[in-house]
C-alpha positions in Angstrom: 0.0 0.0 0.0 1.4 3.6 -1.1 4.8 2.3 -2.3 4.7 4.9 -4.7 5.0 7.0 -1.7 7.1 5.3 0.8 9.0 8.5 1.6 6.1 10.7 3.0 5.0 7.4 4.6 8.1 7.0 6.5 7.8 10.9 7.4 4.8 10.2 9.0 5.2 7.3 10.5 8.0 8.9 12.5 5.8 12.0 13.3 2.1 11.6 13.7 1.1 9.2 15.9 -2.7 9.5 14.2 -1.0 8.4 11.2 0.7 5.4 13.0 -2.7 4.3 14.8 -4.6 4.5 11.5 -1.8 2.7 9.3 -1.7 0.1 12.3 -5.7 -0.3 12.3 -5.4 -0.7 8.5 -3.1 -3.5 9.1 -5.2 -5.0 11.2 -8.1 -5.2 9.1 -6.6 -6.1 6.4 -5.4 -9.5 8.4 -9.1 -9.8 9.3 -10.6 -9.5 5.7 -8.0 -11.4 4.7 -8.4 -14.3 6.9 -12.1 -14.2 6.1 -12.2 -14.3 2.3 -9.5 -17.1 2.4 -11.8 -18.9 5.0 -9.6 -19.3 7.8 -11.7 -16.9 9.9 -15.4 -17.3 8.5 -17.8 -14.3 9.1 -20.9 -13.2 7.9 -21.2 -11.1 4.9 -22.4 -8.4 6.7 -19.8 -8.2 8.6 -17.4 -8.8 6.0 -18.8 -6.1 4.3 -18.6 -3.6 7.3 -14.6 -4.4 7.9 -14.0 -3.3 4.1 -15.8 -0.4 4.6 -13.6 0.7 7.8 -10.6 -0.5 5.9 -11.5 1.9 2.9 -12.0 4.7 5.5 -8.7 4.0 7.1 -6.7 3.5 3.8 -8.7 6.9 2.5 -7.7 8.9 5.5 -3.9 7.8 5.7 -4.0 9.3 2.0 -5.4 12.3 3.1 -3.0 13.0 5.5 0.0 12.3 3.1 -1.5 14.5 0.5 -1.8 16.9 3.2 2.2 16.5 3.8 2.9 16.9 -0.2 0.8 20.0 -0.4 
């Protein structure tokens, strides 16, 4: 994710701890939705659906706040 980008993402992994928490939530949803459409952690599609959503918001927001570094 952003490796086009890994400089700002270093910047702001050193600086901004909201940065960190979100990349780190990120993370950890994507090991959930992961482990759910491979099987290894079955969940309802709802729910599925709800932790994609969050993830989208997190990966959005950590792109925001890079752009907001570039600017």
């Amino acid at each position: 994710m952003f490796e086009h980008r890994r400089n700002v993402m270093d910047k702001l992994m050193k600086e901004s701890e909201d940065f960190r928490r979100i990349f780190n939530r990120h993370q950890a949803l994507d090991k959930r939705v992961t482990a759910a459409e491979l099987g290894t952690a079955p969940m309802e599609d709802l729910a599925l659906n709800q932790l994609k959503k969050e993830k989208l918001w997190a990966k959005d927001r950590l792109a925001t706040l890079m752009d907001a570094v570039q600017a």
